[in-house]
C-alpha positions in Angstrom: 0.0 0.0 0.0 1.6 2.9 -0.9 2.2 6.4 1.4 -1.3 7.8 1.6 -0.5 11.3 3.6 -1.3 13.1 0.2 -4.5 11.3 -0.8 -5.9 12.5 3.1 -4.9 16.1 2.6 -6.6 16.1 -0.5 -9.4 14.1 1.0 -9.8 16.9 3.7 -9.5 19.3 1.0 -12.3 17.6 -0.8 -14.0 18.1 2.3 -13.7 22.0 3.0 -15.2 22.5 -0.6 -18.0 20.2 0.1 -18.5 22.2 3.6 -18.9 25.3 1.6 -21.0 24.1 -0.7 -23.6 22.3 1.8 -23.4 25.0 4.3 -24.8 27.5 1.8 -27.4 25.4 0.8 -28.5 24.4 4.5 -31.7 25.7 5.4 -32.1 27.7 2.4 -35.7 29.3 1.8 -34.9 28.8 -1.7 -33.7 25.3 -1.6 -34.6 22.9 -4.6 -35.7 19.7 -3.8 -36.3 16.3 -6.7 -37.5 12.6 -5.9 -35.2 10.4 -8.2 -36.6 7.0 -10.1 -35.5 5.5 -7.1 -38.1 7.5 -5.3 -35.0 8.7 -2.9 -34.6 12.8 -3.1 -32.0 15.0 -4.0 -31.2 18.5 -3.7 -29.6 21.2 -5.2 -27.1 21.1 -2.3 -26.3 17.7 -3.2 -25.4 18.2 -6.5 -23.2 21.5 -5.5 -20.9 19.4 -3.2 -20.6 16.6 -5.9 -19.8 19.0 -8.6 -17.1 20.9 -6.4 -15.4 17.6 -5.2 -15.2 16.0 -9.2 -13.6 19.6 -10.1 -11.1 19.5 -7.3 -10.3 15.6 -8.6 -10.4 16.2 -12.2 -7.6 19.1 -12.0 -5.7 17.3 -9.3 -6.3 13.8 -9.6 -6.9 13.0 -13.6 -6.2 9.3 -13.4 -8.4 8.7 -10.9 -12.0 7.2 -11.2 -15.2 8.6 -9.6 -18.1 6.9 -8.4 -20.6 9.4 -7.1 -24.3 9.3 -5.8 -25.6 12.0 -7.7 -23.4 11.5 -11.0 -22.6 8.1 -11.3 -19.7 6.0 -12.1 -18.9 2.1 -11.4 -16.6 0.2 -9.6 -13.2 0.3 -11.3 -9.9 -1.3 -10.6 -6.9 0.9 -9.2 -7.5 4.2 -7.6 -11.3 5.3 -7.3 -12.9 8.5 -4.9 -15.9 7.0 -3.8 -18.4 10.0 -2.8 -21.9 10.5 -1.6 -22.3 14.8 -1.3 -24.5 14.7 1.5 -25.5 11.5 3.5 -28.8 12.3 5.3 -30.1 14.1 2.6 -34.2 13.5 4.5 -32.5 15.5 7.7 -31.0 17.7 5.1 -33.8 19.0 3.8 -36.0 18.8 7.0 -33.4 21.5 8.4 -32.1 18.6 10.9 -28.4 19.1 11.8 -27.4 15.6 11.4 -25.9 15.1 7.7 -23.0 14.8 6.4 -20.3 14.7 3.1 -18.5 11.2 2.8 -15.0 11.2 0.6 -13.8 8.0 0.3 -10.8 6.7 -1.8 -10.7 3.0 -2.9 -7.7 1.4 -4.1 -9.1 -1.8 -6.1 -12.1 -1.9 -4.2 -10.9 -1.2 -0.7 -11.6 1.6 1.1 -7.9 3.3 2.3 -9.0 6.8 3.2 -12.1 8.1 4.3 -13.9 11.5 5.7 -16.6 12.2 6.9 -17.6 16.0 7.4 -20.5 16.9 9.5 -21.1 20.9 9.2 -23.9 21.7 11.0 -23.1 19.1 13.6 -19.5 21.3 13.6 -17.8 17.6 13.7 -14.9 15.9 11.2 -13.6 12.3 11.1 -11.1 10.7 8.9 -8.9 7.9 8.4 -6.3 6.2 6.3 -4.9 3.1 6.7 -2.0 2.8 9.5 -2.6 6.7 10.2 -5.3 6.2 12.6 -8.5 7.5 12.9 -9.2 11.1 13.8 -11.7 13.7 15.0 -11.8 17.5 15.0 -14.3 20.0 15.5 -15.3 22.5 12.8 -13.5 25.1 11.5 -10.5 24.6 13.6 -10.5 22.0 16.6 -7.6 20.1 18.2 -8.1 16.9 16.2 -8.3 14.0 18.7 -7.1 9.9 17.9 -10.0 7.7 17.8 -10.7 4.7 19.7 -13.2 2.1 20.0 -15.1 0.6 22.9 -13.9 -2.1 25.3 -17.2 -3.4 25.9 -17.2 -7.2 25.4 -20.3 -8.6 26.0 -23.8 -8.0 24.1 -26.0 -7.5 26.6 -24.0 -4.3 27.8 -23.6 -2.9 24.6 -25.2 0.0 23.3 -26.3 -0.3 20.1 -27.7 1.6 16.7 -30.1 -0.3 13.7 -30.7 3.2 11.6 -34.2 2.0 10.7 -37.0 -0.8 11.5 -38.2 -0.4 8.2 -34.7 -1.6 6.4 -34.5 -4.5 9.0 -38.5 -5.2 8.0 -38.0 -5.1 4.5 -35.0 -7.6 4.2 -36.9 -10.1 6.4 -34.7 -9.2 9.0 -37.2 -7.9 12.2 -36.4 -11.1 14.1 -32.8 -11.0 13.7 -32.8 -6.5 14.7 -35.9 -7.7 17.9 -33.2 -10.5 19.6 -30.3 -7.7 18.7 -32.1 -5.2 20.2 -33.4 -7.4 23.4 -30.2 -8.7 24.3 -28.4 -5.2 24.1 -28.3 -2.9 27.1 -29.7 -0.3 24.8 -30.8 1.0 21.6 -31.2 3.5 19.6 -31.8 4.2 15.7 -29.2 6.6 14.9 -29.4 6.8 11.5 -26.7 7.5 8.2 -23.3 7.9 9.0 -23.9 9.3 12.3 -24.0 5.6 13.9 -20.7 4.8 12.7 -18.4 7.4 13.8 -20.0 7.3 17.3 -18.6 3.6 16.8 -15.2 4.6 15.8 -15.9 7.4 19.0 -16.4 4.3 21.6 -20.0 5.9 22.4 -21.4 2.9 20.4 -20.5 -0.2 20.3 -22.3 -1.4 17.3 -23.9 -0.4 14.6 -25.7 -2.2 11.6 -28.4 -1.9 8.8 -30.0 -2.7 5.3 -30.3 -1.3 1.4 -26.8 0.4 1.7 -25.3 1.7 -1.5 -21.2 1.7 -1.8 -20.9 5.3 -1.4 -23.4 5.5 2.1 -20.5 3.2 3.7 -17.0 3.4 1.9 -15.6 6.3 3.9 -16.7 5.1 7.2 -14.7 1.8 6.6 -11.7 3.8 7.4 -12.2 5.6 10.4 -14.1 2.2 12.4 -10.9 0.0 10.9 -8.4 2.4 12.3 -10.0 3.3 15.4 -9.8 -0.2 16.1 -13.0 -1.7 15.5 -14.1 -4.0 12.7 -16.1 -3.4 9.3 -18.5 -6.3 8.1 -21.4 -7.0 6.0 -24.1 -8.4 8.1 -23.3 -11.7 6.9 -19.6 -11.3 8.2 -18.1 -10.5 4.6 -15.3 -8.0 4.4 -16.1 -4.9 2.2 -18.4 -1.8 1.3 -20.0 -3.2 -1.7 -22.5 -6.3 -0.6 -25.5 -3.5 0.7 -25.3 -4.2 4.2 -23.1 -3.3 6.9 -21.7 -3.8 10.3 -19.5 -2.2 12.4 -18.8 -2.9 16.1 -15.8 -2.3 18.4 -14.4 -5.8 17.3 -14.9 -7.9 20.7 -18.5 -8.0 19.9 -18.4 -9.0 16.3 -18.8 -12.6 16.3 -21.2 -12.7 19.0 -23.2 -10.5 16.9 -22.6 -12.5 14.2 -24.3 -15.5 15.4 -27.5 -13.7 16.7 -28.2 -12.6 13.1 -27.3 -15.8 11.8 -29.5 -18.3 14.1 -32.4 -15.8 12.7 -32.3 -15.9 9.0 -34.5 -13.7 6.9 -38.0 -14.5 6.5 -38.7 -15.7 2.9 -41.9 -14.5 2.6 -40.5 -10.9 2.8 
């Protein structure tokens, strides 16, 4: 793996424009707002961060591909900035603080760097493989090294699902009810949020359904090098199988086998 000090500068870069861009947009009277085919909305804020990232990347990384929510692209060998413009696009638009931009860069497929940039929450994280995981508050905060939870058992672990409805849809509600009933607690924390409270140590877990690559790349990152571990929720390594898991490591395999002594419902 090469020296990847210049690929998070410019990933932190990435993120300033992207800042600028969503801040402006943020609670806007005059804010634009579509429903994609996929019945999923967009907004002209999320299309002004994706814009200003693939400009930054086209003059300074040419050679690199692009794979973006708003503006497409596929999974491509060798170098690829993986990049959803605003994550939480629902709170986004409702005014609600907690969204964020996630820059991610991919190096055949794995996730090596990632940041996610929370404005109105004034909170950063990043990562890059064997630099650690870090967290600073916005503009200009001491940036602190992350680390994950030492809880070990299930049943004192504090937990996030995102949404019932996910869980519901994938034939999954009996696997997220014994999750959730043999947890201390629960809570549905939804989007990236969940996962850098993970890499944070105030979570211990968090999990869901009907991901997309670019909800999940960057966070890979910052929960691998805080210390924690980065699953599907079938145990497979990787952002691209639409599911994920991430825990502080010690639970993993416990958590594991609840999902998997309740498989999905087939009538779902």
């Amino acid at each position: 793996m090469p020296d990847l000090a210049d690929d998070l500068a410019l990933a932190l870069r990435l993120a300033d424009a992207a800042d600028a861009q969503s801040r402006a947009r943020f609670r806007a009277a005059d804010l634009r707002i579509e429903t994609k085919p996929d019945r999923t909305p967009v907004t002209d804020g999320d299309r002004a961060v994706e814009r200003a990232i693939r400009e930054i990347l086209a003059a300074e990384r040419p050679d690199d591909a692009i794979l973006g929510e708003e503006y497409g692209g596929d999974r491509a060998p060798g170098r690829q900035w993986i990049v959803d413009p605003i994550d939480g696009t629902t709170n986004f638009l409702r005014g609600q603080p907690v969204w964020g931009s996630l820059i991610a860069l991919a190096v055949d497929g794995e996730p090596v760097v990632g940041v996610a940039s929370a404005p109105a929450l004034g909170r950063r994280w990043w990562g890059a493989r064997g630099q650690g995981a870090w967290a600073a508050d916005l503009p200009a905060g001491e940036p602190t090294r992350l680390a994950v939870s030492g809880v070990r058992r299930l049943e004192d672990a504090f937990i996030s699902y995102n949404a019932i409805q996910g869980w519901d849809d994938a034939g999954r509600l009996d696997a997220l009810l014994a999750l959730t009933r043999g947890s201390w607690r629960s809570r549905a924390l939804g989007d990236f949020w969940a996962y850098v409270l993970v890499a944070e140590g105030q979570l211990d877990l968090a999990g869901e359904h009907d991901l997309k690559v670019y909800d999940i790349a960057a966070l890979v990152p910052i929960v691998l090098e805080a210390g924690g571990r980065f699953t599907d929720l079938a145990g497979g390594e990787g952002p691209w199988q639409g599911t994920a898991l991430a825990t502080n490591g010690l639970l993993h395999d416990e958590v594991l086998a609840v999902l998997d002594s309740h498989p999905a419902d087939p009538a779902r």
